[in-house]
C-alpha positions in Angstrom: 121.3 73.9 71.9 123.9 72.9 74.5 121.4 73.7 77.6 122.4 72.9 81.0 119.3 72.5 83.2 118.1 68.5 83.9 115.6 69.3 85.6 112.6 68.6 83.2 109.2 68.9 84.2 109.5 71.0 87.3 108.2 74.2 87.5 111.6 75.9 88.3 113.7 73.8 85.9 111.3 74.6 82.9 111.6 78.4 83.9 115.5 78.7 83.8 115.8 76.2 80.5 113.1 78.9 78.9 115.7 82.0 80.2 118.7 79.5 79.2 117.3 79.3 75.0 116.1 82.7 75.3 119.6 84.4 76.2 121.0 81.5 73.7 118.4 82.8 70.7 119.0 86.3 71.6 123.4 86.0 70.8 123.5 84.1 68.1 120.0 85.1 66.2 119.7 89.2 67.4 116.8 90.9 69.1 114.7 91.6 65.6 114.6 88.1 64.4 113.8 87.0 67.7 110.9 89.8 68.2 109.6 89.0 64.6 109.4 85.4 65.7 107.8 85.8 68.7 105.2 88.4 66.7 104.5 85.6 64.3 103.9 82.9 67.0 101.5 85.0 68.8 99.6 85.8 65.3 99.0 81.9 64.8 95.4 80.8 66.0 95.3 79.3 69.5 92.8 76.3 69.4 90.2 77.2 72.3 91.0 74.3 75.3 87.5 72.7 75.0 88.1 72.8 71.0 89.0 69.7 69.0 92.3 69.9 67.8 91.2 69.4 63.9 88.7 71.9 64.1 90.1 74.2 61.5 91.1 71.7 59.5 87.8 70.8 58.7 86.2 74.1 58.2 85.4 74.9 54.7 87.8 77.6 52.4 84.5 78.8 50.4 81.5 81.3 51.4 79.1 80.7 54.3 78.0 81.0 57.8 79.5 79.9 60.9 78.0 79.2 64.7 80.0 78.9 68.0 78.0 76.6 70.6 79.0 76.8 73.5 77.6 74.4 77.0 74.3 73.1 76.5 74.2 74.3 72.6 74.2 77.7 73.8 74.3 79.8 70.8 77.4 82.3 71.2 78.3 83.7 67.7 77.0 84.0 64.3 79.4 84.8 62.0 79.6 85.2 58.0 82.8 85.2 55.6 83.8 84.1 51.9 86.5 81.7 54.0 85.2 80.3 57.0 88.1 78.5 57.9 90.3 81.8 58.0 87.6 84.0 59.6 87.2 81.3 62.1 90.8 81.1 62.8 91.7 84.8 62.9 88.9 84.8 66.4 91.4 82.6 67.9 94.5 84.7 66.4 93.3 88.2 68.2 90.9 86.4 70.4 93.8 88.0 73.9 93.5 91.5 72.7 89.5 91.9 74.3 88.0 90.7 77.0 84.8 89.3 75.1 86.9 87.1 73.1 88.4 85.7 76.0 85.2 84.9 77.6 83.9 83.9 73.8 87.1 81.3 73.5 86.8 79.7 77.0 82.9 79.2 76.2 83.2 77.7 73.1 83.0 74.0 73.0 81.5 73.4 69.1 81.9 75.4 65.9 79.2 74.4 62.7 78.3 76.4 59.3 76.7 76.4 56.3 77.9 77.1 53.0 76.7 79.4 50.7 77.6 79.8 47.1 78.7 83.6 47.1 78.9 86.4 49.4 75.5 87.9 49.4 74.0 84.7 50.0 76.3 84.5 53.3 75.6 88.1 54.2 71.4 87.5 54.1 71.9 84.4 55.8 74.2 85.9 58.4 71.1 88.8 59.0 68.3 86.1 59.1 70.3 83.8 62.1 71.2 86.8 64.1 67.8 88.1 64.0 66.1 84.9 64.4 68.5 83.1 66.7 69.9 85.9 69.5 73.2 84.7 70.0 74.9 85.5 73.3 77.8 87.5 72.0 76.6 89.4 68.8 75.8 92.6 68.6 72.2 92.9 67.6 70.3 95.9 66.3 67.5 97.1 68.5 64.3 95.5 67.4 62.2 97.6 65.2 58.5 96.7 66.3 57.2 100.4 64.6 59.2 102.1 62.3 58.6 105.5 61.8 59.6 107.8 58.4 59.2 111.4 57.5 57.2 112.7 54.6 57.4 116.5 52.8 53.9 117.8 52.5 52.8 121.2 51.6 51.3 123.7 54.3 48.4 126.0 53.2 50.9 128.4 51.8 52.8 125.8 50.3 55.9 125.2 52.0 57.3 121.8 52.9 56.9 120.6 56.3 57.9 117.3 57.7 55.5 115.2 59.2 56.4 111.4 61.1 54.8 108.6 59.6 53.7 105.5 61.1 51.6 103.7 58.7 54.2 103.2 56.0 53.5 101.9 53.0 55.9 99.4 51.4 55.1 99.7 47.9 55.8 103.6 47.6 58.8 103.7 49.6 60.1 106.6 47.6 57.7 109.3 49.3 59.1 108.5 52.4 62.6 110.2 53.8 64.5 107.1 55.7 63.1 104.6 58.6 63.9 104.9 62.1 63.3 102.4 64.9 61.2 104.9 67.0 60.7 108.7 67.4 62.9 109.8 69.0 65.7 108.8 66.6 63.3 110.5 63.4 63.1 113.9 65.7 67.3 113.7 66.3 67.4 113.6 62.5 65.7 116.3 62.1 67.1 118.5 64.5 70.6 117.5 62.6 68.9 118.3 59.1 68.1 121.9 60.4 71.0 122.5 62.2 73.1 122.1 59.1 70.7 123.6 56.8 69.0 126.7 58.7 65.7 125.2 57.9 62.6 126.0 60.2 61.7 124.2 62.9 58.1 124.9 63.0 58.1 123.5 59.6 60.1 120.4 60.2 57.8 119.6 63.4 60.0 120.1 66.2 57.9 123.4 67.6 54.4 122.9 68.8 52.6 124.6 66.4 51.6 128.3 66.3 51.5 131.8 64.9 54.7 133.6 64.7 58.1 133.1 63.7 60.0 129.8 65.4 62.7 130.2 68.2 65.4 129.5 65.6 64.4 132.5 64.0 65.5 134.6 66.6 68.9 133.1 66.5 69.7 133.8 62.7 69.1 130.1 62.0 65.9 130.3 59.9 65.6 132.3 57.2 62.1 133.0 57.6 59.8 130.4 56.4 58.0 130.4 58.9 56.7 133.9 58.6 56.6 133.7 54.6 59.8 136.0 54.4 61.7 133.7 52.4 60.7 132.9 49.0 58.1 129.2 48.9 59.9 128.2 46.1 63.8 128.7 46.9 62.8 127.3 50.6 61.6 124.1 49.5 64.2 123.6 47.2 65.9 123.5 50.3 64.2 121.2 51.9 64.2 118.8 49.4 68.1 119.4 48.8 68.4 118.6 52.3 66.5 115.4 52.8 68.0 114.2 49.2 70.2 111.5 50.6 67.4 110.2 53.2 64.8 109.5 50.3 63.8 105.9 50.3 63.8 103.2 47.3 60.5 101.8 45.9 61.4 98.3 44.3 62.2 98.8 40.7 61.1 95.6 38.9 57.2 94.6 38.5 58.0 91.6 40.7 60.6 89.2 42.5 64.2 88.7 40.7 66.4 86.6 40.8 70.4 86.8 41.9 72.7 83.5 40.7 75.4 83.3 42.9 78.1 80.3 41.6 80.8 78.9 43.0 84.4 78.5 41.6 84.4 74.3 42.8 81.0 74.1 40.6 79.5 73.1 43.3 75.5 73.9 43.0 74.3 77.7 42.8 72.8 79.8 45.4 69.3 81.3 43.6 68.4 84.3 45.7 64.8 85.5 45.3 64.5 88.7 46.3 61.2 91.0 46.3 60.6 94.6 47.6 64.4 94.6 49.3 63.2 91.4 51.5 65.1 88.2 50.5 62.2 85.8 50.2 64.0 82.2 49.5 66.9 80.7 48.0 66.7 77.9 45.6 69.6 76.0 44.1 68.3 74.8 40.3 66.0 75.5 37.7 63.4 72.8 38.3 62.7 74.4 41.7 62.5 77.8 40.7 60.2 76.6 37.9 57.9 75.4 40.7 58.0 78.1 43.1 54.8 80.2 43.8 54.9 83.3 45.9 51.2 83.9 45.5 49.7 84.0 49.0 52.7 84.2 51.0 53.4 86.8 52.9 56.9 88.4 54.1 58.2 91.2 56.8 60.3 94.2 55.7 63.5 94.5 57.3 65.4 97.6 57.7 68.7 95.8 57.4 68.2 93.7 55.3 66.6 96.5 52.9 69.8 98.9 53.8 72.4 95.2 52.2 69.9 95.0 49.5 69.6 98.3 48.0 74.0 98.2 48.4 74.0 95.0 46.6 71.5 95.5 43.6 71.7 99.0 43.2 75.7 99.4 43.4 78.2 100.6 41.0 78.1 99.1 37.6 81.0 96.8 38.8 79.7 95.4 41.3 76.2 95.1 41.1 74.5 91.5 40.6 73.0 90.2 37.3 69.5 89.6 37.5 66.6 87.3 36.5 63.0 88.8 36.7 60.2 86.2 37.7 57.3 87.3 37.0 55.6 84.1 36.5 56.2 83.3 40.5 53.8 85.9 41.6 54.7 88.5 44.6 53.8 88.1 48.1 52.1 90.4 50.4 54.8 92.6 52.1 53.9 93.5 55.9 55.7 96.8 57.7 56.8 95.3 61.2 
């Protein structure tokens, strides 16, 4: 480009030949191609320092899983995508625009993964390694050692009330309205419920108990439930109305299923079995589900995961999964955390 500085590999000879192709680039190529080209350079993925320099190159196009290591094997990162190598390289692409990723990059001295044979398979994988383990710079859920649910019973006189609920059931999920990770979260949904719906709080459990209409009452925001003004049956219409979109799932199918996930490289399947919302095992032919036995085994519901699994199999017609019923495999015991 016809640059005058000689001075190579100083400090203040590399600064004036950058200013030197810089006013060069600007007159002859204009300030929008040069702005588009520096946009595009900064958009290309910036190999972390302690990284080696074929690390992309060897990550995977398909589904799967991937783990950033940092010192020592500390875990940093779990992360899941249906192409590892581009999710992997789009951390480095935007990893200047936060502070975590900074810190994330610098730390990061190994990347691994797993490959899974469809997206679901890479999403309940995903779940089960950030739960299990705890890396430094996800963002975990809080740990749900009791969940708590709400049930509609009648009083005396036959209106609903809501009542918490500790000792959940798994096999009759739909009795109960939603799972929270503690008490306080259950009574915040109520108070939102009656807010929005001007149903009594005495009857939804966030009064202490007594004769007499509620505070809300008062306030022309309970239309008198609680003193049996309004009619039983229009109120817990209501209520049920109300706490329509919290109601729960109870597994559909006498047993575990089945979920087939194939790759397009026909590379071996992904067999997901899948009981009561909890993804129990995945098998990858038909000789090892023909062996598998669930009788006596016992598995942990999972808010999360039953929240992806209730998306998955009970989506819209388009994009729900085909599935395989097993009876023959037996069903394990579910335990409530």
């Amino acid at each position: 480009h016809g640059l005058t500085q000689v001075q190579r590999h100083r400090a203040m000879g590399d600064v004036c030949a950058m200013l030197e192709f810089f006013t060069h680039a600007l007159a002859h190529k204009g300030d929008a191609l040069l702005e588009e080209s520096i946009a595009a350079l900064l958009q290309r993925p910036s190999i972390p320092s302690h990284l080696p320099l074929d690390t992309l190159n060897e990550l995977p196009r398909g589904p799967g899983v991937y783990r950033f290591y940092g010192e020592n094997d500390a875990l940093l990162y779990v992360g899941k995508s249906i192409n590892i190598a581009q999710r992997v390289a789009s951390h480095f692409s935007g990893d200047h625009n936060s502070s975590r990723g900074v810190r994330m990059s610098e730390s990061l001295r190994r990347v691994e993964y797993t490959e899974t044979a469809g997206e679901l398979g890479a999403l309940l994988l995903e779940l089960r390694q950030i739960k299990t383990l705890k890396p430094l710079f996800n963002r975990q859920s809080r740990a749900a050692k009791n969940l708590v649910s709400i049930e509609l019973v009648p009083n005396d006189c036959g209106y609903l009330k809501a009542r918490l609920v500790r000792q959940i059931e798994p096999y009759r999920l739909a009795s109960y309205f939603w799972l929270f990770r503690s008490k306080r979260d259950a009574e915040r949904a109520l108070s939102d419920i009656a807010a929005k719906n001007d149903l009594c709080n005495l009857l939804l459990g966030l009064e202490p108990e007594r004769d007499g209409p509620c505070f809300q009452r008062a306030l022309g925001r309970c239309k008198g439930a609680c003193e049996e003004v309004e009619d039983v049956t229009r109120y817990n219409l209501r209520m049920q109305i109300a706490f329509h979109q919290l109601r729960l799932r109870t597994w559909p199918w006498k047993g575990p299923v089945a979920i087939v996930e194939s790759r397009d490289d026909q590379a071996q399947p992904d067999i997901l079995v899948i009981y009561n919302w909890i993804h129990v095992t995945t098998v990858h032919d038909e000789q090892e589900l023909y062996d598998l036995s669930l009788h006596g085994q016992s598995v942990t519901f999972d808010l999360d995961s039953y929240k992806l699994l209730v998306k998955a199999l009970m989506g819209s017609a388009d994009k729900a999964h085909a599935l395989i019923e097993l009876p023959a495999v037996g069903a394990p015991d579910v335990l409530m955390p």
